[in-house]
C-alpha positions as CSV (number, residue, x, y, z in Angstrom):
1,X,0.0,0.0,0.0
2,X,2.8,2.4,-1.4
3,X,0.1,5.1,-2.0
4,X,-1.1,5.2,1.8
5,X,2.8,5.6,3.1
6,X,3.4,8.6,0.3
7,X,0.2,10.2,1.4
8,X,0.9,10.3,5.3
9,X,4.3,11.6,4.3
10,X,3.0,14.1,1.8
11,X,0.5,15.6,4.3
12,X,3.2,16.6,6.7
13,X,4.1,19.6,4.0
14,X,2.7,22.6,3.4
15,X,0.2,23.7,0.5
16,X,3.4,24.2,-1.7
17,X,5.6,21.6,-0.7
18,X,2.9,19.3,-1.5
19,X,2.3,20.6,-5.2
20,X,6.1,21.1,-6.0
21,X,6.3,17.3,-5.3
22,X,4.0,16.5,-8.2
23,X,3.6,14.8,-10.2
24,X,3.4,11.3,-8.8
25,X,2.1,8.2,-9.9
26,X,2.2,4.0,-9.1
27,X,0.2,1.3,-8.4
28,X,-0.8,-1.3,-5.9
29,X,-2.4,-4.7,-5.9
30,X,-4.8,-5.2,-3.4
31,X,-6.1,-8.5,-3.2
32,X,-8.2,-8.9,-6.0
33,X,-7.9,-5.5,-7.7
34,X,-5.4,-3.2,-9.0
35,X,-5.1,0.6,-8.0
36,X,-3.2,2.8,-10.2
37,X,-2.9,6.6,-9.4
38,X,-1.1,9.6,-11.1
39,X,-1.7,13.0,-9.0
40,X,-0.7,16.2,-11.2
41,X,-2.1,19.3,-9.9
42,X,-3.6,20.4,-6.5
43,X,-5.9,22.7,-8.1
44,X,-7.5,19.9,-10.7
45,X,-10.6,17.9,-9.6
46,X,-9.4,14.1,-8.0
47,X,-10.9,11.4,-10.3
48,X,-11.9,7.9,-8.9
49,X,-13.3,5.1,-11.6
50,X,-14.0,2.2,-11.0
51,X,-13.8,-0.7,-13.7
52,X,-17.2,-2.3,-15.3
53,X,-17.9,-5.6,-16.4
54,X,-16.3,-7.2,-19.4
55,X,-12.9,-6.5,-18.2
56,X,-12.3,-9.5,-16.9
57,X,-8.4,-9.3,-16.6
58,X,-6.0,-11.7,-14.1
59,X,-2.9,-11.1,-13.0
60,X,-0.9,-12.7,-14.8
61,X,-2.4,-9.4,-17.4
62,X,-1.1,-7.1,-15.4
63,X,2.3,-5.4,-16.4
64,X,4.1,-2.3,-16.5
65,X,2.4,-0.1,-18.8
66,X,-1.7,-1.3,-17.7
67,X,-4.0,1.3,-17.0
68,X,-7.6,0.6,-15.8
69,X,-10.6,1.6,-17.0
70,X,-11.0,5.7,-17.1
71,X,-7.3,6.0,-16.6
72,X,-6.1,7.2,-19.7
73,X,-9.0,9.3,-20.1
74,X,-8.0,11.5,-16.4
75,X,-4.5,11.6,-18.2
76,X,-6.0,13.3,-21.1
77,X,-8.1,15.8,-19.1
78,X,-4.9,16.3,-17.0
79,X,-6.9,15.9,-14.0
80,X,-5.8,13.9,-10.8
81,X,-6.7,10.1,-10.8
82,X,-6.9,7.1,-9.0
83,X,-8.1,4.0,-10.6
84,X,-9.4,0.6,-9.5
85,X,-9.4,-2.3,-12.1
86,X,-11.2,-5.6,-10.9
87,X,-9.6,-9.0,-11.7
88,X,-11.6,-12.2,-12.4
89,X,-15.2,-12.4,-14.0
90,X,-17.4,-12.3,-10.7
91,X,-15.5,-9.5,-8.8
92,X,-17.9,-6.6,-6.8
93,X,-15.1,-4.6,-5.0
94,X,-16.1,-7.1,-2.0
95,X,-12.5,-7.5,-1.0
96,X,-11.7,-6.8,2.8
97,X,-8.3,-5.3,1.8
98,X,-9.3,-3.3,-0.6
99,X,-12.2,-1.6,1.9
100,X,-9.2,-1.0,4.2
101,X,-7.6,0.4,1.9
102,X,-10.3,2.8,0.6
103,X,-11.0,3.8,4.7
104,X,-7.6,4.3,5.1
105,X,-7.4,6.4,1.9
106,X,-10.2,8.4,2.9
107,X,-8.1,10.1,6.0
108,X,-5.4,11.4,3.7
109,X,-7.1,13.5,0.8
110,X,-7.9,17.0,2.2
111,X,-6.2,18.4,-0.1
112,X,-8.3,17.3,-3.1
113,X,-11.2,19.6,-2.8
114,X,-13.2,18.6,-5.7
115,X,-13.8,14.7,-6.3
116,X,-15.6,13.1,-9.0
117,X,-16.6,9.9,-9.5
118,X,-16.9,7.9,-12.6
119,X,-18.3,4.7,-13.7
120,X,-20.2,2.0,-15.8
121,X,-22.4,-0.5,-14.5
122,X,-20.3,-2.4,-12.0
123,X,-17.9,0.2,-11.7
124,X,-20.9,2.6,-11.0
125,X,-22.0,0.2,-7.8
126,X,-18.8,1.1,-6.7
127,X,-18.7,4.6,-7.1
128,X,-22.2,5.0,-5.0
129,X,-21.3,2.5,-2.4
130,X,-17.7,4.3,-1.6
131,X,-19.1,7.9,-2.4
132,X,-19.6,9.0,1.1
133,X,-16.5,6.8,2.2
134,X,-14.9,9.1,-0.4
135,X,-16.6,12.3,-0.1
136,X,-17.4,12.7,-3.6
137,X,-18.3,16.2,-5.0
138,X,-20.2,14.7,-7.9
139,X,-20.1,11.5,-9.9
140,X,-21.3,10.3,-13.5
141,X,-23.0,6.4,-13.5
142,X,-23.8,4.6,-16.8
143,X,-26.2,1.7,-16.4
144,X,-27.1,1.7,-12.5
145,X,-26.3,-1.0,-10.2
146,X,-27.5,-0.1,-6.7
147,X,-26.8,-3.1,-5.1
148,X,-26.6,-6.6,-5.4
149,X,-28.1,-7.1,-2.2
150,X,-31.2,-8.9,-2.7
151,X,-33.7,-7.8,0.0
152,X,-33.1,-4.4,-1.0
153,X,-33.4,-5.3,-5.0
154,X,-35.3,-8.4,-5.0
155,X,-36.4,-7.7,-9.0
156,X,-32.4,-7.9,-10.3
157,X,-32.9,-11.3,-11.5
158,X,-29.9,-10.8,-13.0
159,X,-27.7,-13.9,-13.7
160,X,-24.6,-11.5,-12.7
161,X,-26.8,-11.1,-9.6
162,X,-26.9,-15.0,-8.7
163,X,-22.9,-15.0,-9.4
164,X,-22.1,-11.8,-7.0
165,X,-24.3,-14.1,-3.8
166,X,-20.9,-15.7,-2.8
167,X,-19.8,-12.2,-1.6
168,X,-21.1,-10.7,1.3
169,X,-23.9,-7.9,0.5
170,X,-24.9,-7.2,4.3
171,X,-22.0,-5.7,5.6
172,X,-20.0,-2.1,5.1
173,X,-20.6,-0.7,1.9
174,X,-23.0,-3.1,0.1
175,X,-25.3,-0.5,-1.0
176,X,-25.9,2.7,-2.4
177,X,-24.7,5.6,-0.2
178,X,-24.0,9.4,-2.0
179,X,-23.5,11.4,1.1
180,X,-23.2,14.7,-0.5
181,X,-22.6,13.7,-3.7
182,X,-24.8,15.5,-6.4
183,X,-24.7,14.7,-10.2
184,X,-26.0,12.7,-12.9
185,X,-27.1,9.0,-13.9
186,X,-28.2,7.6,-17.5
187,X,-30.0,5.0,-18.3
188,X,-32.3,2.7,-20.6
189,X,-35.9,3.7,-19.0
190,X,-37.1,0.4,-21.2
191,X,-34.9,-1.8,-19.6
192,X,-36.6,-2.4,-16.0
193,X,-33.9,-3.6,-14.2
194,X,-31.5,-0.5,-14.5
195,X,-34.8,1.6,-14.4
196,X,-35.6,0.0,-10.9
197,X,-32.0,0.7,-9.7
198,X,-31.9,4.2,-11.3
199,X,-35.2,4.8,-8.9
200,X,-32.9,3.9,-5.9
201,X,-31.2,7.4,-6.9
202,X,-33.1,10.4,-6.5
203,X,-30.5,12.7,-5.8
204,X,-28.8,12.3,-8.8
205,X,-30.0,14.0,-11.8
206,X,-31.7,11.6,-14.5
207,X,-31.0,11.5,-17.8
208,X,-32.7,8.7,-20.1
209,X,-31.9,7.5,-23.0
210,X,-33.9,5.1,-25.1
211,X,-32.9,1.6,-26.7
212,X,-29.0,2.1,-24.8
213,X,-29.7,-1.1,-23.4
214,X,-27.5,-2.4,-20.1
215,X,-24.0,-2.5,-22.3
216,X,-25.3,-4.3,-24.8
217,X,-25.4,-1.1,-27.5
218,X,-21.5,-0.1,-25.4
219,X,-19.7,-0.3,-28.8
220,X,-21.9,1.1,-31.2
221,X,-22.2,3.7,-28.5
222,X,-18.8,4.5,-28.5
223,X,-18.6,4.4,-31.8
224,X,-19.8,8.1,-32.0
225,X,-18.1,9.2,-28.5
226,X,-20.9,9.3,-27.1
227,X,-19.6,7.8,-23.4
228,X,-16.6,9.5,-23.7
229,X,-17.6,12.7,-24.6
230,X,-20.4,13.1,-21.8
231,X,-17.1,11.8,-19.6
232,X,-14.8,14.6,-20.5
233,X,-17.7,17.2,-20.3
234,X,-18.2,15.9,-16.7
235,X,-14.5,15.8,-15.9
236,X,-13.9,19.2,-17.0
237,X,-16.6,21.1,-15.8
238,X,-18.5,19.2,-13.2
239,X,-21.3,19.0,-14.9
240,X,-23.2,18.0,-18.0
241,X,-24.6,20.1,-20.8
242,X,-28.2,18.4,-20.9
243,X,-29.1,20.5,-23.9
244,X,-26.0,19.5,-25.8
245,X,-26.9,15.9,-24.5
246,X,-30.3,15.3,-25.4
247,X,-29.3,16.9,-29.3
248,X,-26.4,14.1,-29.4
249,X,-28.8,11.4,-27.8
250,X,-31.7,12.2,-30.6
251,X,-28.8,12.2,-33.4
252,X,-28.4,8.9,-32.7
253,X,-32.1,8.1,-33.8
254,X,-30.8,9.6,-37.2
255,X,-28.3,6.3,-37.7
256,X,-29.9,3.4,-39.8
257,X,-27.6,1.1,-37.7
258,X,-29.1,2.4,-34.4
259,X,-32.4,0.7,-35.5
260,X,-30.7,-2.5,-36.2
261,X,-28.9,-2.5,-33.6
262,X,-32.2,-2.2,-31.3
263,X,-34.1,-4.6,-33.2
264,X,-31.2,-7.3,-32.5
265,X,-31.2,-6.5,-28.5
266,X,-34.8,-7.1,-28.9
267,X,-35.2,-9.9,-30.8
268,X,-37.2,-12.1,-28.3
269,X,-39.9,-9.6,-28.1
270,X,-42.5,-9.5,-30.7
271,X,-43.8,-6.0,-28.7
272,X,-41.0,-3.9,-28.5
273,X,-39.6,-5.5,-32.2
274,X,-43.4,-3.8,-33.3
275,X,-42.9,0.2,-31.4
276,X,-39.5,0.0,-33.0
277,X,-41.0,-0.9,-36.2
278,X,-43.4,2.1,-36.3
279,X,-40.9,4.2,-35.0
280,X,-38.4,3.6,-37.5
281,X,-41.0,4.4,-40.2
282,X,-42.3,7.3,-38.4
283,X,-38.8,8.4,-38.6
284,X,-38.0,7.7,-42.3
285,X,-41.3,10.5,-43.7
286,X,-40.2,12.9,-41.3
287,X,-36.5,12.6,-40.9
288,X,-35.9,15.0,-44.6
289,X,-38.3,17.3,-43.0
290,X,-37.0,17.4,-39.6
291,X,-33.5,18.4,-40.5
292,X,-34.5,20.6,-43.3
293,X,-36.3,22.8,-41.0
294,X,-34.7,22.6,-37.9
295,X,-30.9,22.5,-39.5
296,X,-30.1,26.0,-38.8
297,X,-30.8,25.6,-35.4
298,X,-28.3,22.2,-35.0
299,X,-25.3,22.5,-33.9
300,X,-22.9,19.9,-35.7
301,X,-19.6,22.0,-34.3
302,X,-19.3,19.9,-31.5
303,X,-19.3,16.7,-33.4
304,X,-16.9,17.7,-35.9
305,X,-14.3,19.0,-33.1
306,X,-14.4,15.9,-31.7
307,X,-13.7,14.3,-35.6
308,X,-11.0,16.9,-36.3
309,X,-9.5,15.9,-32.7
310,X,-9.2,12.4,-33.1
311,X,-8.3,12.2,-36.8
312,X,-5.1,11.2,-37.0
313,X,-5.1,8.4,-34.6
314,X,-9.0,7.2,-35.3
315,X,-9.7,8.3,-38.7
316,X,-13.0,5.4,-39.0
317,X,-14.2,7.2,-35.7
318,X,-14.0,10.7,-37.3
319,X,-15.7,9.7,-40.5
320,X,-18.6,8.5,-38.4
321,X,-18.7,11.4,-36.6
322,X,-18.7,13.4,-39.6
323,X,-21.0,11.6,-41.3
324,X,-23.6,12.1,-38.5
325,X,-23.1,15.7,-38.7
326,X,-23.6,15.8,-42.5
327,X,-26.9,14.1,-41.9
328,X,-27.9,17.0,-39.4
329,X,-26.5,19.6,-41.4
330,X,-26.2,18.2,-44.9
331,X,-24.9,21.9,-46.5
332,X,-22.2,22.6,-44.0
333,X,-18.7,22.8,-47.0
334,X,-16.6,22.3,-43.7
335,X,-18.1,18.6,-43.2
336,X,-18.0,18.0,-47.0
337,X,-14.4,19.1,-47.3
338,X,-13.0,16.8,-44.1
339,X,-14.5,13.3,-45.6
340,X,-13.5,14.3,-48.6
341,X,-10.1,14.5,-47.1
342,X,-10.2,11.5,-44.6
343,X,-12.0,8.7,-47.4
C-alpha cells in the first residue's frame, strides 16, 4: 500500500511543498484489484473510476504499462486520478483489503477539494457505495447497479446477480450511499432492471436514453463518443450540458444502424420489435423534413471537433462522426471538405 505511506508523508508539508512534489504516480495490488494513481495538480478535480464488467483481466495481465478503465481518459483531461481495475469475471469490489484500503485512503485526501466519480455499470456500484467513504463532489454512473443485495433489490434477477451471492452484501458498503454527492445518472428507461435501480437514486440528476440497453449497444455507442464525450464534459466542468446531450442522444435516432442494432437486442420480443418498427418508419417521412427545417438551429460544431481531434489516430471514428453531422446539417462545406479529405 505504497500510495497510503506517500500520502501520510506528503501531508506533513505545506500547501506548496505538496504541489512542488508532483507529479506522482504508481500502483498497488490489493487483493483482487489493481489501483493505479497519477496525482498532477492540486488545483485539478481528483478522479476515482471504478472498472465495469467485461474487463475481466487476471494477474498474470497485469504489467508495467496497464492502465484501468478511465485512466487514460483522467490523463488526457490532466486531471488527478486514482483507478481501481477488478480481476476475475465475478469480482464486486467485495475484498476486505481493498475496503481498508479505501478507509484508510479516505483520511489522507484533504487536499483534493473537488472529487468526482466515474463509472459503468459495476464500476458505477462502486462509485455509489464508496461515495460517502470518499466524499465525492459529484459522480457520472452509466447503467445503475445499486446493489446486489437482494432484499433491498429483489427484481435484479440478473444472472450477474446469482454469481455476486458468494460475496457478502450485508456488511459495510454493500449499497448505495451518495453522502453529499450531487450529479448525474443515464439510463435505458425500457430496460426495468437498471430503471428500478436508477429509482434507488433520487439525488442524482436523471438523464434517459432510449434503446442504450444495459451494455449491450456499449460499442456502437462509442462508436460516436458518445460515453466519452459526456465523460470529458463531466471531468472538465463538473457538470453536463443536458441541452448539448439530449441533441447528441436524438442524433443517434438519425443512424440506420441504431435501428438494427435495437431490433437485435430485442429480438425475443414480438412487442418492442413492433414500437420499433413504427418508430423507425415514423422516422424515415419525417427525418428530410425534420432536419430541413430545424438545421439552422443544429449545432454539428461539437461533433466535428471531436472528428478533427481524433483524426489522425481514429480516422474510422471521425468519418462517423462526420457523417452524422452531415446528416444533421447536410450543407455545412466544412463537413463536405474533411470526408473528402479523410476517405
Amino acid at each position: 500500500m505504497k500510495l497510503l505511506y506517500w500520502l501520510d508523508e506528503w501531508l506533513t508539508h505545506s500547501h506548496a511543498q505538496q504541489q512542488a512534489q508532483l507529479p506522482m504516480s504508481g500502483s498497488d495490488l490489493l487483493d483482487d484489484v489493481f489501483v493505479k494513481y497519477e496525482f498532477v495538480d492540486l488545483n485539478k478535480p481528483l478522479l476515482f473510476t471504478f472498472s465495469p464488467a467485461g474487463t475481466n483481466l487476471q494477474e498474470q495481465d497485469l504489467h508495467a504499462d496497464f492502465a484501468p478503465w478511465g485512466y487514460h481518459l483522467a490523463q488526457k483531461q490532466q486531471v488527478n486520478i486514482i483507478s481501481f481495475q477488478h480481476l476475475g469475471k465475478s469480482n464486486w469490489f467485495r475484498s476486505r483489503n481493498l475496503i481498508f484500503f479505501l478507509e484508510q485512503l479516505s483520511t489522507l485526501l484533504e487536499p483534493f477539494t473537488c472529487r468526482l466519480g466515474y463509472g459503468l455499470s459495476r464500476g458505477g456500484f462502486a462509485i455509489g457505495a464508496f461515495a460517502d467513504l470518499l466524499q465525492l463532489d459529484q459522480v457520472l454512473l452509466f447503467h445503475p447497479v445499486s446493489t446486489k443485495n437482494r432484499q433491498l433489490a429483489p427484481w435484479d434477477n440478473r444472472s450477474s446477480t446469482e454469481l455476486a451471492q458468494q460475496f457478502d452484501w450485508s456488511g459495510d458498503y454493500h449499497d448505495l450511499c451518495l453522502g453529499k454527492a450531487k450529479g448525474y445518472i443515464i439510463y435505458d428507461p425500457t430496460n426495468s432492471i437498471d430503471r428500478l435501480h436508477a429509482k434507488r437514486y433520487p439525488e442524482l440528476t436523471h438523464l434517459r436514453v432510449f434503446g442504450m440497453g444495459h451494455g449491450t449497444h456499449a460499442t456502437y455507442l462509442n462508436k460516436f463518443g458518445f460515453y466519452k464525450q459526456v465523460a470529458v464534459d463531466f471531468i472538465r466542468h463538473q457538470q453536463i450540458d443536458i441541452v448539448q446531450f439530449r441533441q447528441q442522444t436524438k442524433a443517434l435516432r438519425f443512424k440506420e444502424d441504431y435501428y438494427k442494432k435495437l431490433n437485435k437486442a430485442n429480438a425475443s420480443s414480438e412487442h418492442r420489435l413492433g414500437l420499433l418498427s413504427k418508430a423507425h418508419n415514423i422516422l424515415i417521412d419525417e427525418k428530410e423534413v425534420h432536419v430541413q427545417e430545424h438545421q439552422e438551429q443544429i449545432d454539428v460544431q461539437p461533433l466535428i471537433d471531436i472528428a478533427l481531434k481524433h483524426q489522425d489516430e481514429h480516422p474510422q471514428d471521425a468519418i462517423q462522426l462526420l457523417e452524422m453531422a452531415q446528416q444533421l446539417s447536410p450543407d455545412d462545406p466544412l463537413v463536405e471538405h474533411k470526408l473528402k479529405q479523410l476517405i
